[in-house]
C-alpha positions as CSV (number, residue, x, y, z in Angstrom):
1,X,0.0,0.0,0.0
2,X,1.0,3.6,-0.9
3,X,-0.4,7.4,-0.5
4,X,-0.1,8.4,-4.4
5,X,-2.6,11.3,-4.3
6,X,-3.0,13.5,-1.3
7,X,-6.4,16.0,-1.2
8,X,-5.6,18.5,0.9
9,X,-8.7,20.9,1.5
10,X,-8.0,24.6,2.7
11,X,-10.6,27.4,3.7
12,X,-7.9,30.3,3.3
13,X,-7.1,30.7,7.2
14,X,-3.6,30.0,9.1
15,X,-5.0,27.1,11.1
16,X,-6.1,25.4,7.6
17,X,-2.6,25.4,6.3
18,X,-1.5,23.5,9.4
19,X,-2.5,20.8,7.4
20,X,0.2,21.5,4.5
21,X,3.5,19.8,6.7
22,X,1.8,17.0,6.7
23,X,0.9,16.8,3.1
24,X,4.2,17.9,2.0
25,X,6.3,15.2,4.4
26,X,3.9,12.8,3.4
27,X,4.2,13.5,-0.5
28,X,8.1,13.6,-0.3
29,X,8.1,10.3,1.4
30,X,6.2,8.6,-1.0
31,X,6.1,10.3,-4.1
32,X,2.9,11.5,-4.1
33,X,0.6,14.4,-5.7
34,X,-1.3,16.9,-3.9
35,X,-4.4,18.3,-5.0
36,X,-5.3,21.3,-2.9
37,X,-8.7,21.8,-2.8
38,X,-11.5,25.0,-1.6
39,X,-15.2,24.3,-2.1
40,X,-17.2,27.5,-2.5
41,X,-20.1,28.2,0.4
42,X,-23.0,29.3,-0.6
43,X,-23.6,31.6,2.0
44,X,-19.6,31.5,3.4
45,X,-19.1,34.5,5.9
46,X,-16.6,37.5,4.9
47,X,-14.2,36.2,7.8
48,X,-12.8,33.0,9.1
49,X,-10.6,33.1,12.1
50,X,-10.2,36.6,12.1
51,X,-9.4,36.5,8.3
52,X,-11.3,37.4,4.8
53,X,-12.7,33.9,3.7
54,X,-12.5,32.6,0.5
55,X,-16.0,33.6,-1.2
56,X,-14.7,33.9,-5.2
57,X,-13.6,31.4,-7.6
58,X,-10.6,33.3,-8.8
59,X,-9.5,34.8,-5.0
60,X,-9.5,31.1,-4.2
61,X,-7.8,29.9,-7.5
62,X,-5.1,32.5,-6.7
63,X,-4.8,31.0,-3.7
64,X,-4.6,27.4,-3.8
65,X,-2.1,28.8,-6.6
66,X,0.3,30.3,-4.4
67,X,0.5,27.1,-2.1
68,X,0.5,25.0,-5.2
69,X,3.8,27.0,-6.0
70,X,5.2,26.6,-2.1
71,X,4.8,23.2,-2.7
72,X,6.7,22.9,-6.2
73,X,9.2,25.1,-4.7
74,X,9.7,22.2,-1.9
75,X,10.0,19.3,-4.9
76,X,6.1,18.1,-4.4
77,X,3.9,18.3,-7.6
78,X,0.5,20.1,-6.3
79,X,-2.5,20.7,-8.7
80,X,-5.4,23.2,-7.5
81,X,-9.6,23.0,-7.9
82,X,-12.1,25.1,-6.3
83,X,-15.3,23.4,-6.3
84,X,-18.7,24.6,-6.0
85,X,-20.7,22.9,-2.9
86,X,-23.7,23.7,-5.0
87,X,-22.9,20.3,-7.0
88,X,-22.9,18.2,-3.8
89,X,-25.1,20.5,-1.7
90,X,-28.3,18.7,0.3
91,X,-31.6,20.3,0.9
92,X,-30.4,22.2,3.2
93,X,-27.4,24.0,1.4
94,X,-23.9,23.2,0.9
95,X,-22.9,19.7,2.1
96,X,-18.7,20.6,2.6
97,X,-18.2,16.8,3.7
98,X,-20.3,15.6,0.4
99,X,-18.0,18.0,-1.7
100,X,-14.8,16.9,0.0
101,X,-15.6,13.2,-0.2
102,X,-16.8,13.7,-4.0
103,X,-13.4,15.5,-5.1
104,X,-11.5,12.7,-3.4
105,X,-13.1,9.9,-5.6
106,X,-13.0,12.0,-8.2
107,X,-9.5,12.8,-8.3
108,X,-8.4,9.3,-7.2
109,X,-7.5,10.7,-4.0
110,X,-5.8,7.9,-1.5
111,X,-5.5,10.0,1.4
112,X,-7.3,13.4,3.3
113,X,-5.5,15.7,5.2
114,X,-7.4,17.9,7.0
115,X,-6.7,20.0,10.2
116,X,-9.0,20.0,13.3
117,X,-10.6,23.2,14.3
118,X,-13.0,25.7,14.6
119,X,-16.6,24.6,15.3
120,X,-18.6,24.5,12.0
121,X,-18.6,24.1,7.9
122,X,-15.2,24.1,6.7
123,X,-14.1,26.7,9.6
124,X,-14.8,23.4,11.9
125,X,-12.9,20.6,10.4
126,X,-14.0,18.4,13.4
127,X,-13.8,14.8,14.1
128,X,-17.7,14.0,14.3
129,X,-18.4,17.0,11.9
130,X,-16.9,17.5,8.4
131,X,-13.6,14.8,9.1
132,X,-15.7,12.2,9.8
133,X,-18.6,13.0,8.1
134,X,-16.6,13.0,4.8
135,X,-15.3,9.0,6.4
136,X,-19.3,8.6,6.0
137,X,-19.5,9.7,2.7
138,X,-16.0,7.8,1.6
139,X,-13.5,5.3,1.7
140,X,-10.6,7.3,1.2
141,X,-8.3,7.5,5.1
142,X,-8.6,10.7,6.4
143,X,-5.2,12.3,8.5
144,X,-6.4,14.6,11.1
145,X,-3.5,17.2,12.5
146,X,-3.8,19.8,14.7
147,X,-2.4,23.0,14.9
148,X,-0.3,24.9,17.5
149,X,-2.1,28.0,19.3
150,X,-2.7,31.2,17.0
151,X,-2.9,28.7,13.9
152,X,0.6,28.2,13.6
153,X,1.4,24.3,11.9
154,X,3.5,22.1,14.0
155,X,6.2,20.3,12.4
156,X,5.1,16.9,11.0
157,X,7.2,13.5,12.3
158,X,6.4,10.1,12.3
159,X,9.5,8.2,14.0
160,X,7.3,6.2,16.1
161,X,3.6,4.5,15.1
162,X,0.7,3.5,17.7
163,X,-1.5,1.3,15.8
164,X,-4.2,0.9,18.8
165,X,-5.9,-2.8,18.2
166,X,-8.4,-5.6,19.7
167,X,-8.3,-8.5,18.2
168,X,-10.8,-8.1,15.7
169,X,-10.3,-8.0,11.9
170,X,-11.8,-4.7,11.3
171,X,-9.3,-3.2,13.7
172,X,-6.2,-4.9,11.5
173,X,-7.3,-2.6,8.7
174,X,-5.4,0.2,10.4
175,X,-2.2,-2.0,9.7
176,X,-1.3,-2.0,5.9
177,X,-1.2,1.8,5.9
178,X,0.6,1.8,9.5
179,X,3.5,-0.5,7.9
180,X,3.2,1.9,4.8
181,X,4.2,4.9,7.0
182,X,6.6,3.1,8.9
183,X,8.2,2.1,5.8
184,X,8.3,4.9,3.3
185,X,9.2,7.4,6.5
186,X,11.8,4.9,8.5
187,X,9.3,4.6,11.5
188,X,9.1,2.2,14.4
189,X,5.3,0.7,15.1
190,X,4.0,0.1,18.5
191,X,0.8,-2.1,18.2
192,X,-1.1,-1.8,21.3
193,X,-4.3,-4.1,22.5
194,X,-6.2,-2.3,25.6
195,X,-7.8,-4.8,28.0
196,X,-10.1,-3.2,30.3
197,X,-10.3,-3.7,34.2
198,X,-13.1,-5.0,36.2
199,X,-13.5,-1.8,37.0
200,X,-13.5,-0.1,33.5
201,X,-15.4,-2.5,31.6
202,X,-17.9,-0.7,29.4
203,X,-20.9,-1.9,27.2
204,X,-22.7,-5.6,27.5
205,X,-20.2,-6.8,29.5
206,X,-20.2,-4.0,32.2
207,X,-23.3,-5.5,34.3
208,X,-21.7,-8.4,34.7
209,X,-18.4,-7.7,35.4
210,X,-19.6,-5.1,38.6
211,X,-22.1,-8.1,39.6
212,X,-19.1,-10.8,39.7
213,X,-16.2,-8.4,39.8
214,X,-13.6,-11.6,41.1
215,X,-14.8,-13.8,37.9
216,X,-14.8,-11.2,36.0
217,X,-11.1,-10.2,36.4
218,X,-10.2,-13.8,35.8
219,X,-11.5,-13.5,32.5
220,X,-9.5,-10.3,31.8
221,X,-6.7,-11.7,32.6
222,X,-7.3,-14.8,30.3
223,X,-8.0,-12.4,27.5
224,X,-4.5,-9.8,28.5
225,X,-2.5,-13.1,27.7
226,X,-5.0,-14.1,24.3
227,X,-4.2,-10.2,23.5
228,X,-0.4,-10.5,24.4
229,X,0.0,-13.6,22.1
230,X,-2.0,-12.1,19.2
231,X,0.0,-9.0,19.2
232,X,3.1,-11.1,19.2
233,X,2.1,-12.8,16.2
234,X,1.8,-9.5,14.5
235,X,4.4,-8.2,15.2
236,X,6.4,-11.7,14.1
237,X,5.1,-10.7,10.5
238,X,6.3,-7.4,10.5
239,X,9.6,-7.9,11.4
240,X,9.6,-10.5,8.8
241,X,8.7,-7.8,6.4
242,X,11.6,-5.5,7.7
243,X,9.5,-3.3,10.0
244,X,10.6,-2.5,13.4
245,X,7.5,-3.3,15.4
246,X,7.0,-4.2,19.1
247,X,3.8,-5.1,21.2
248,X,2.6,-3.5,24.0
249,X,-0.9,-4.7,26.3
250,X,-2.3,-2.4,28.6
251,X,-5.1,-2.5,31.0
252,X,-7.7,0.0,31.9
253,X,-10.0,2.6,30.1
254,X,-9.4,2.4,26.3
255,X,-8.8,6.4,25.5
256,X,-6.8,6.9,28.6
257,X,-4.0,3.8,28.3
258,X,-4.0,4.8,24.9
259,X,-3.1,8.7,25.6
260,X,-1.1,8.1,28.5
261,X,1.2,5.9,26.3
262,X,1.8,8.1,23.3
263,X,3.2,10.4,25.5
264,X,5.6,7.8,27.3
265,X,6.3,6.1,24.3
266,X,6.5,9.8,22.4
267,X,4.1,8.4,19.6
268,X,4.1,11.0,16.9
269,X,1.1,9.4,14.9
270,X,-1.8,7.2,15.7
271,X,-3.3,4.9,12.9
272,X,-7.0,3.3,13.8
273,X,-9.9,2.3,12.0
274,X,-13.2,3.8,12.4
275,X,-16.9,3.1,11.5
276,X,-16.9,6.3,10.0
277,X,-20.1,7.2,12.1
278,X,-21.2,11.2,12.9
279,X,-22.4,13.2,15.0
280,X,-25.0,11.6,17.8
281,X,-24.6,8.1,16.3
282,X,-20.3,8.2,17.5
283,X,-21.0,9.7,20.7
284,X,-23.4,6.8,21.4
285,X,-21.4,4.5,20.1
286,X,-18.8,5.2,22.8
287,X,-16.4,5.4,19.8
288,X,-12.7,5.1,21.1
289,X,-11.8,7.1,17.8
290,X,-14.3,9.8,18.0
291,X,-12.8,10.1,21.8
292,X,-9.1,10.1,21.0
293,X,-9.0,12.8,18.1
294,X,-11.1,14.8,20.9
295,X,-8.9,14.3,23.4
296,X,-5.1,13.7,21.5
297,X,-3.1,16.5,20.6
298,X,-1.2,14.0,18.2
299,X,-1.9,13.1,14.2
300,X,-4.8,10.7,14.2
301,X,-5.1,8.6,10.6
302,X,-8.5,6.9,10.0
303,X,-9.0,4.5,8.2
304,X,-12.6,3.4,7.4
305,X,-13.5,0.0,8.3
306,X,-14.5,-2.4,5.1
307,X,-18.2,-3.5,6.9
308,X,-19.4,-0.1,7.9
């Protein structure tokens, strides 16, 4: 697997371009083109972030231009479109996710980069608004970075991996592009398995587990030493395939072993799959991936999982 086409959509403000490191890392390590895309509002305000927005085709062709020629200047091929959301737009006006996810397919686009911010529309690239709506919409991976305070980009680095996993082979989708990374940027994976406590044990099994807490963290232990074994597997194949990969199981609430390890282990990207659900439908789901982007400051990669 390889990132060959990167869309990279932009609104026109600072925390937008945040975004860009990452495309342009990404592109150099793999030889990839970017396609830098703005998709005319409808009714788009006159300011975003404190700046003039992007409201006219040739303002936002001049643009995209000028980071089209940042990005040349750097060694990365970029091509620009503007589109208008009118094409993609739903009853109830311009759909941005729709337009995003219809400009990846249609330029063959194998990866999103998008920043999170803001709150709405394109000015809100969100995790449970436009980034994961456009998962919904799409199969294309999404890369979610986030920007330092004021807007400013953070440098992008991906010397170490955390591919969070459980066993299931949904959840193993977020591998071939992890070892992709890894290998076109010279990283090291960690692939992590969280097992709950007796005490943290969420969904069906929760009942049960606070009913008959000492049978319950029997069980858990059984399955920390089915996960330990799995990920040992793993991690047997992609050292066989020249990867530097280690395994890691941790116990406790999914989103915090999870955050409190990228920071001991300095994890510089996470790669996960999602269902690519939005809105209400994630936040009752308990997604893990809805609540890491929330709550990570890192790089999250998403990769939509092949039954949703």
């Amino acid at each position: 697997m390889r990132f060959a086409h990167l869309l990279v959509p932009l609104d026109g403000s600072r925390l937008a371009e945040a975004a860009l490191p990452a495309a342009l890392a990404l592109a150099r390590w793999f030889g990839a083109q970017v396609t830098l895309l703005h998709v005319l509002e409808r009714t788009a305000p006159t300011h975003v972030h404190g700046e003039p927005h992007l409201r006219a085709r040739d303002e936002a062709l001049a643009y995209l231009t000028a980071h089209a020629r940042w990005l040349a200047a750097e060694g990365v091929a970029a091509q620009v479109h503007v589109d208008a959301a009118g094409a993609h737009a739903g009853p109830s006006g311009a759909d941005i996710a729709a337009s995003i996810a219809a400009e990846a397919a249609a330029h063959g686009a194998d990866l999103i980069v998008l920043c999170t911010h803001g709150s709405g529309g394109l000015r809100g690239l969100l995790f449970g608004r436009v980034a994961q709506q456009v998962l919904a919409r799409g199969r294309v991976p999404v890369l979610l970075v986030r920007p330092h305070a004021a807007g400013r980009a953070r440098p992008f680095r991906c010397r170490r991996v955390l591919v969070p996993l459980d066993g299931s082979e949904t959840a193993e989708g977020a591998l071939a592009p992890a070892a992709a990374l890894a290998r076109a940027a010279g990283a090291s994976l960690l692939l992590m398995w969280v097992v709950p406590t007796a005490a943290t044990v969420s969904g069906d099994r929760g009942p049960a587990a606070r009913l008959m807490p000492t049978a319950a963290a029997a069980l858990l232990e059984d399955e920390a030493a089915q996960a330990r074994a799995y990920l040992d597997g793993l991690v047997a194949t992609l050292r066989g395939d020249g990867l530097d990969a280690r395994a890691q199981v941790e116990r406790g609430d999914p989103v915090a072993a999870l955050m409190a390890a990228a920071a001991r282990e300095e994890i510089d990207l996470i790669v996960m799959t999602t269902h690519g659900r939005s809105g209400l439908a994630a936040v009752w789901a308990g997604s893990v991936a809805s609540r890491l982007v929330a709550q990570s400051p890192l790089p999250v990669l998403l990769v939509r999982t092949p039954s949703s």
